[in-house]
ChimeraX commands (.cxc) that place a marker at each C-alpha (Angstrom):
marker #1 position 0.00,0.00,0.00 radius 0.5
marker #1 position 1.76,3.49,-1.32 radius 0.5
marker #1 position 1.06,6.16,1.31 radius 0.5
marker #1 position -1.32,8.69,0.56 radius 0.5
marker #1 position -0.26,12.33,-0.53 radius 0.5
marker #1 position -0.92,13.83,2.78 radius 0.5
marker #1 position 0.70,11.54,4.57 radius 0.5
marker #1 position 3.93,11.86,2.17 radius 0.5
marker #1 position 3.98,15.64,2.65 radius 0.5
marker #1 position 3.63,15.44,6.55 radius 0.5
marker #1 position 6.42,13.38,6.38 radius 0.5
marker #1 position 8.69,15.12,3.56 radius 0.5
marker #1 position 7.97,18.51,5.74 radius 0.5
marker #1 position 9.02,16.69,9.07 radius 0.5
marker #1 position 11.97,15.53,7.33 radius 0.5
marker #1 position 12.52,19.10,6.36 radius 0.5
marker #1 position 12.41,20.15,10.20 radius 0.5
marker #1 position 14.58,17.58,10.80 radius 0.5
marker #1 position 17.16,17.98,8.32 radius 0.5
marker #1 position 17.02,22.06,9.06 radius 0.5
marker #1 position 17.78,21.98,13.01 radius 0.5
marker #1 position 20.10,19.07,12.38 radius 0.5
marker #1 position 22.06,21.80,9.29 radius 0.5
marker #1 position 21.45,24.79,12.03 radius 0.5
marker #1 position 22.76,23.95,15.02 radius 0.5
marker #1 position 24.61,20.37,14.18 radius 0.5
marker #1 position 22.33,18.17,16.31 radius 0.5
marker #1 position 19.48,17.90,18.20 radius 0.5
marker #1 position 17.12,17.67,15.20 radius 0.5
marker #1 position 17.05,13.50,15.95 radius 0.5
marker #1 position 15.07,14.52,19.38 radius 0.5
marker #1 position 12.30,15.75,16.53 radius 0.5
marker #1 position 12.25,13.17,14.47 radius 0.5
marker #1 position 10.32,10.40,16.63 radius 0.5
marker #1 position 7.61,12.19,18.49 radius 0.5
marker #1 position 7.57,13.67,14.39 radius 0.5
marker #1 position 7.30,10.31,12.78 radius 0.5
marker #1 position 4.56,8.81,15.51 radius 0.5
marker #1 position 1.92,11.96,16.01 radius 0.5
marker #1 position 2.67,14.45,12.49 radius 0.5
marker #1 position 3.13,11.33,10.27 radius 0.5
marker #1 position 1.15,9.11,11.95 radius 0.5
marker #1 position 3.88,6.17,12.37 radius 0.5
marker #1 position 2.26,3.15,14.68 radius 0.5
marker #1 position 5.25,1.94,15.80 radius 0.5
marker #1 position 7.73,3.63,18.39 radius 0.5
marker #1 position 9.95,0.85,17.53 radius 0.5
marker #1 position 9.78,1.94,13.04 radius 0.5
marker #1 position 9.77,5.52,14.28 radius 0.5
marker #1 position 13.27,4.95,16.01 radius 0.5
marker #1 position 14.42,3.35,13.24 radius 0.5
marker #1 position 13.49,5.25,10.60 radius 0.5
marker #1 position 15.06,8.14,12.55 radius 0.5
marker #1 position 18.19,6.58,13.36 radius 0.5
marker #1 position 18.67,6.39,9.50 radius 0.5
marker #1 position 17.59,9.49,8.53 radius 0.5
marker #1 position 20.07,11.20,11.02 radius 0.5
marker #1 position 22.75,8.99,10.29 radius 0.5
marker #1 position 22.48,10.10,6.44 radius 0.5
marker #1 position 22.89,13.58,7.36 radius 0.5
marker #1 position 25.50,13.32,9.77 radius 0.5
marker #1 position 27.13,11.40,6.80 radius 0.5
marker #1 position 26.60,14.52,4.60 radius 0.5
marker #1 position 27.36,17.06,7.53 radius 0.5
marker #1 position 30.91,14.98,7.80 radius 0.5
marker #1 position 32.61,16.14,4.11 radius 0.5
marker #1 position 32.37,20.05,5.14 radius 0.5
marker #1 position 33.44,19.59,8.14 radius 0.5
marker #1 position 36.50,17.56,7.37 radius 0.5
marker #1 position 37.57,20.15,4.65 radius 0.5
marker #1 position 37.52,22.38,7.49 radius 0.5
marker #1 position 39.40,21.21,9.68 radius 0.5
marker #1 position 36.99,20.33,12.31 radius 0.5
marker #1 position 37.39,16.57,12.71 radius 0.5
marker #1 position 39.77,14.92,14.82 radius 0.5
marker #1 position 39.79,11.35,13.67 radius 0.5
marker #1 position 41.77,9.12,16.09 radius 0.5
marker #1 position 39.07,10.39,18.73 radius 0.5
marker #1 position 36.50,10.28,16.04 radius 0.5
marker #1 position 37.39,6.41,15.85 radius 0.5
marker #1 position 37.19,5.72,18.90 radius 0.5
marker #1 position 34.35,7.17,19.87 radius 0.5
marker #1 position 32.45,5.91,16.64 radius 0.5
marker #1 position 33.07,2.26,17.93 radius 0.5
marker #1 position 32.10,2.84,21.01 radius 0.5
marker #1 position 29.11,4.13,19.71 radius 0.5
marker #1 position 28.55,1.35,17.29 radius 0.5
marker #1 position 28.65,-0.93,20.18 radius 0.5
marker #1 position 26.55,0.91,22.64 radius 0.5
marker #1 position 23.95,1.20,20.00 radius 0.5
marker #1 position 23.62,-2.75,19.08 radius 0.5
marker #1 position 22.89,-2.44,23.21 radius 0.5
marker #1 position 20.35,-0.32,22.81 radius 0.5
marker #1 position 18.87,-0.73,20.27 radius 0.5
marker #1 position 18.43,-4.60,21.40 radius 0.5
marker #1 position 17.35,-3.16,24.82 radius 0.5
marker #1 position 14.50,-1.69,22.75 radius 0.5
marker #1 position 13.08,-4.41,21.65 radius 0.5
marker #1 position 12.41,-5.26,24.69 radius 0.5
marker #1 position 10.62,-2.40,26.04 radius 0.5
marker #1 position 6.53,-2.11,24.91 radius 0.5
marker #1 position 5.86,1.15,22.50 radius 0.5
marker #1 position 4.15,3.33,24.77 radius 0.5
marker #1 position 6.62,2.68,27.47 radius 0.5
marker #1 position 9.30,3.64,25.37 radius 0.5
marker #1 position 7.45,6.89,24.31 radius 0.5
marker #1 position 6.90,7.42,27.86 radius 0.5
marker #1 position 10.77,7.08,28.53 radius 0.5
marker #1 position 11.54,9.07,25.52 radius 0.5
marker #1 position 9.30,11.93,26.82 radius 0.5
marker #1 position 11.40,11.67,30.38 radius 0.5
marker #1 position 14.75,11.94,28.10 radius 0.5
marker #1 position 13.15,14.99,25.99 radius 0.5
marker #1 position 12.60,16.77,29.03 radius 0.5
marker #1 position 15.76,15.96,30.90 radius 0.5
marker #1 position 17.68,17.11,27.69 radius 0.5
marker #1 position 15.97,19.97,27.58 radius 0.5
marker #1 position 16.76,21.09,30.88 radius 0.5
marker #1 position 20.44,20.39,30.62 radius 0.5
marker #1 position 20.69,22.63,27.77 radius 0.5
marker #1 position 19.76,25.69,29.72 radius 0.5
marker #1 position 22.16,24.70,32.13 radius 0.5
marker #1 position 25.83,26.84,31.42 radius 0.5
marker #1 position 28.81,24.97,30.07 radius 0.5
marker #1 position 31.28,24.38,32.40 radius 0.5
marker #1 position 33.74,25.42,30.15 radius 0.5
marker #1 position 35.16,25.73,26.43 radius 0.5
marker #1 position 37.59,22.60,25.68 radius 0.5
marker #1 position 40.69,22.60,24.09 radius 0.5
marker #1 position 40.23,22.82,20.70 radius 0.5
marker #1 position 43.52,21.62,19.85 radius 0.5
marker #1 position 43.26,18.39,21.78 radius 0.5
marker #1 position 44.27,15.27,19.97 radius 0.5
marker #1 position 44.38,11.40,20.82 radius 0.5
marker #1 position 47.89,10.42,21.46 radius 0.5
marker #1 position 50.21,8.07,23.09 radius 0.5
marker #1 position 51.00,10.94,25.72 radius 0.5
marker #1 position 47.29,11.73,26.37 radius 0.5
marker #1 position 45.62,8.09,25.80 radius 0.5
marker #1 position 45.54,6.97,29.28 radius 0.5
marker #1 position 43.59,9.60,30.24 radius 0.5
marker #1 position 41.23,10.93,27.19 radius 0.5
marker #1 position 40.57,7.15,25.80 radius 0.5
marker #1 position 38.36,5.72,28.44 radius 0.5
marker #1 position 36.55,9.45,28.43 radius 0.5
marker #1 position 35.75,8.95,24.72 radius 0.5
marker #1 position 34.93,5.27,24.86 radius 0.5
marker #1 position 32.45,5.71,27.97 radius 0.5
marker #1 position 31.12,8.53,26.61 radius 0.5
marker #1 position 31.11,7.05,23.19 radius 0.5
marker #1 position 29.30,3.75,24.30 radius 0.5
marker #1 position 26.75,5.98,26.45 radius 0.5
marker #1 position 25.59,8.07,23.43 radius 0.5
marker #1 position 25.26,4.67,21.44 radius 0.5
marker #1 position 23.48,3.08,23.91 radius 0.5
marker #1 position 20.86,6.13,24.12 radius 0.5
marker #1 position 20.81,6.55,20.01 radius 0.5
marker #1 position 20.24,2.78,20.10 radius 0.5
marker #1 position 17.02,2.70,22.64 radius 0.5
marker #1 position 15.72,6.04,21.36 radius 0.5
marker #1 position 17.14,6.97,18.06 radius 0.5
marker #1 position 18.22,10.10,19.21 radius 0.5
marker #1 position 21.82,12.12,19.55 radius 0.5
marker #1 position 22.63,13.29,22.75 radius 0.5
marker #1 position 26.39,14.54,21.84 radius 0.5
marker #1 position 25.17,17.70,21.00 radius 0.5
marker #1 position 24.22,18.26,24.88 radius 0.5
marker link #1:1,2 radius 0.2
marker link #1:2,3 radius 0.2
marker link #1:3,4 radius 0.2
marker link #1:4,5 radius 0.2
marker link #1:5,6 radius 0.2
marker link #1:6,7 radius 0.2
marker link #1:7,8 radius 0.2
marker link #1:8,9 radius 0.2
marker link #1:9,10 radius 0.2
marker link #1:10,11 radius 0.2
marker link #1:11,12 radius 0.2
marker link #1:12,13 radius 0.2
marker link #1:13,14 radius 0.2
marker link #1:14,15 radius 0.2
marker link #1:15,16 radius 0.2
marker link #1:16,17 radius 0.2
marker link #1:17,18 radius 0.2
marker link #1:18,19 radius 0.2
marker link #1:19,20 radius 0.2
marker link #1:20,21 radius 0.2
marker link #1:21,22 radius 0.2
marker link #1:22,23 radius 0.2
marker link #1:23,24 radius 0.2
marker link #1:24,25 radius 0.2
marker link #1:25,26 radius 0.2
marker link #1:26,27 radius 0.2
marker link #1:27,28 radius 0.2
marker link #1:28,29 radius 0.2
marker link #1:29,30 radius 0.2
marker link #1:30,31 radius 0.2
marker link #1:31,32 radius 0.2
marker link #1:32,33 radius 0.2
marker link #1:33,34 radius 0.2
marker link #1:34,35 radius 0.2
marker link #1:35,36 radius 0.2
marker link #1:36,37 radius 0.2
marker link #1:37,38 radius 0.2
marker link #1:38,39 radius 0.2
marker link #1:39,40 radius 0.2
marker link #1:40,41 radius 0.2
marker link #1:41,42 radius 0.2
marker link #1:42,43 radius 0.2
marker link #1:43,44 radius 0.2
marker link #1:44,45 radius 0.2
marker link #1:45,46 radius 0.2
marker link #1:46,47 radius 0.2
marker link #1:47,48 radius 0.2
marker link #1:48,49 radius 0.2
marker link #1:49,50 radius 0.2
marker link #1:50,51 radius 0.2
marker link #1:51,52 radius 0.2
marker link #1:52,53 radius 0.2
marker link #1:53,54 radius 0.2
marker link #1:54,55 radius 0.2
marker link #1:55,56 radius 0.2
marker link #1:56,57 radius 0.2
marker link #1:57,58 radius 0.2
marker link #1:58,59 radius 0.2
marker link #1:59,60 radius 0.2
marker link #1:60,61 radius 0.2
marker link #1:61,62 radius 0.2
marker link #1:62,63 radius 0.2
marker link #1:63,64 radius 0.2
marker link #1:64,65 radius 0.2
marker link #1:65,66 radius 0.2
marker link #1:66,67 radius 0.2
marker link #1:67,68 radius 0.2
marker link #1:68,69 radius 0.2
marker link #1:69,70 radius 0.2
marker link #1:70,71 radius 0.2
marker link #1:71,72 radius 0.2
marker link #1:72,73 radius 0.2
marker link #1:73,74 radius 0.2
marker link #1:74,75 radius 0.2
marker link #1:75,76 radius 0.2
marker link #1:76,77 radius 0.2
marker link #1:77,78 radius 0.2
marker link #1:78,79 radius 0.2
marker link #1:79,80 radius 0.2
marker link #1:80,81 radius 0.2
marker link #1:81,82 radius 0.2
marker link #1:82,83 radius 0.2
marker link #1:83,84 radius 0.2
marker link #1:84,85 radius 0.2
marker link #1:85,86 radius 0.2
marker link #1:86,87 radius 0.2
marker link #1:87,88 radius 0.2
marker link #1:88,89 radius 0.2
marker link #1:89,90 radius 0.2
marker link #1:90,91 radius 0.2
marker link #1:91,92 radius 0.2
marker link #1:92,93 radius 0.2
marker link #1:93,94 radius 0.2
marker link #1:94,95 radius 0.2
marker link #1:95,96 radius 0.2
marker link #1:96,97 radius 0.2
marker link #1:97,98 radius 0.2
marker link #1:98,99 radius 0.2
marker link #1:99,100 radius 0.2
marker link #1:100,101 radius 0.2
marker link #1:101,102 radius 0.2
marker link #1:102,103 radius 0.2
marker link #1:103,104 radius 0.2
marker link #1:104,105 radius 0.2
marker link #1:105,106 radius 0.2
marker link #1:106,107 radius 0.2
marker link #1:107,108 radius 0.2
marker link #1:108,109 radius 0.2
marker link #1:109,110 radius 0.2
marker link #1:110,111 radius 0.2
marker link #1:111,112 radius 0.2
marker link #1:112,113 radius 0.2
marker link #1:113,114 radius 0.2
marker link #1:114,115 radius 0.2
marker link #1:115,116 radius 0.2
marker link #1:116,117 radius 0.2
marker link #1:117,118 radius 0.2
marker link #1:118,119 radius 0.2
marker link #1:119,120 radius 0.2
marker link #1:120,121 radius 0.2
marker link #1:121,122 radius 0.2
marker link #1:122,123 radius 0.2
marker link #1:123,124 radius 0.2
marker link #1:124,125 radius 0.2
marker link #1:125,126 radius 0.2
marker link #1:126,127 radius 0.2
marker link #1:127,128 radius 0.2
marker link #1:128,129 radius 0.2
marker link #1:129,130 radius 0.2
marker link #1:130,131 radius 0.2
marker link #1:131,132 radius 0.2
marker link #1:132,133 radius 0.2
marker link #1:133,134 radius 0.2
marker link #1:134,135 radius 0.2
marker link #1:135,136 radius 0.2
marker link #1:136,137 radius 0.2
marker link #1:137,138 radius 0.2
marker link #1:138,139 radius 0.2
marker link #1:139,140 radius 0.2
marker link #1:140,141 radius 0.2
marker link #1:141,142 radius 0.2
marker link #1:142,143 radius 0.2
marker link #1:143,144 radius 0.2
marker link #1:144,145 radius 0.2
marker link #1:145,146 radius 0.2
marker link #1:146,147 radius 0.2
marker link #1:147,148 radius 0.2
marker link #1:148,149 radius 0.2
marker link #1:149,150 radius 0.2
marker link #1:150,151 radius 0.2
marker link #1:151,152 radius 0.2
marker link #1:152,153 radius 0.2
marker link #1:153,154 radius 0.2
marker link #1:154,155 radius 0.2
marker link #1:155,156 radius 0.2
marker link #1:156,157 radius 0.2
marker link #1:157,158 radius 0.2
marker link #1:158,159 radius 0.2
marker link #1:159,160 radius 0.2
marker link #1:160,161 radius 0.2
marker link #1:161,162 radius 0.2
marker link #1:162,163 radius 0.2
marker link #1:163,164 radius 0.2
marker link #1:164,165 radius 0.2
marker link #1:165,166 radius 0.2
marker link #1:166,167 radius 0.2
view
């Protein structure tokens, strides 16, 4: 059964949202994209909405990545390991999911939303160092930061299908 024409333009126009706060600010558009899919395009499943979001986002993140490596901006030892962190925390999570009902994952998700929101109002502790890179020096210490945090952001993007490195 092909979708009807309403239903495709709720969902190209949520994909638009989507795709626009994800270009804008560089995350945080994911957060959209299920409560999106299940009440704008009328998705049944929490479980297909969390999919089909983790894909979407991943294919603009993918896009997102060629500007930002021509500019500079990506660090890839810590991008590595962080990435297979992530990969694993995700497969977690993402079979964690399965075994949660729809509506209480919604419900969850809707505890997360609101939790994320309030820690973005919350003032950064500081600025970084931008010129930080994974070495042999620095490894001891900065590895097991990226690969916790790393698995932790898989293992939410895996239950939820969203991106919380952007908090």
């Amino acid at each position: 059964m092909t979708p009807g024409l309403l239903t495709s333009g709720l969902a190209a126009g949520s994909g638009g949202v989507v795709g626009l706060i994800l270009g804008l600010v560089g995350g945080g558009g994911s957060i959209l994209a299920v409560p999106l899919l299940t009440y704008v395009v009328g998705v049944s499943s929490p479980h297909v909405a969390i999919g089909t979001s983790a894909l979407a986002v991943s294919v603009s993140a993918a896009g997102n990545l060629v500007p930002q490596w021509r500019a500079g901006n990506v660090k890839w030892r810590c991008a590595a390991a962080f990435s297979v962190a992530g990969v694993l925390g995700a497969l977690a999570g993402s079979v964690a999911a399965k075994a949660v009902d729809g509506q209480s994952l919604l419900a969850l998700f809707g505890v997360v939303m609101l939790v994320v929101g309030g820690l973005m109002l919350r003032k950064r502790r500081g600025d970084g160092d931008p010129e930080v890179r994974l070495t042999k020096a620095n490894a001891p210490v900065l590895l097991p930061w990226l690969l916790g945090i790393g698995f932790a952001v898989g293992l939410f993007s895996g239950f939820f299908g969203i991106d919380v490195a952007s908090i």
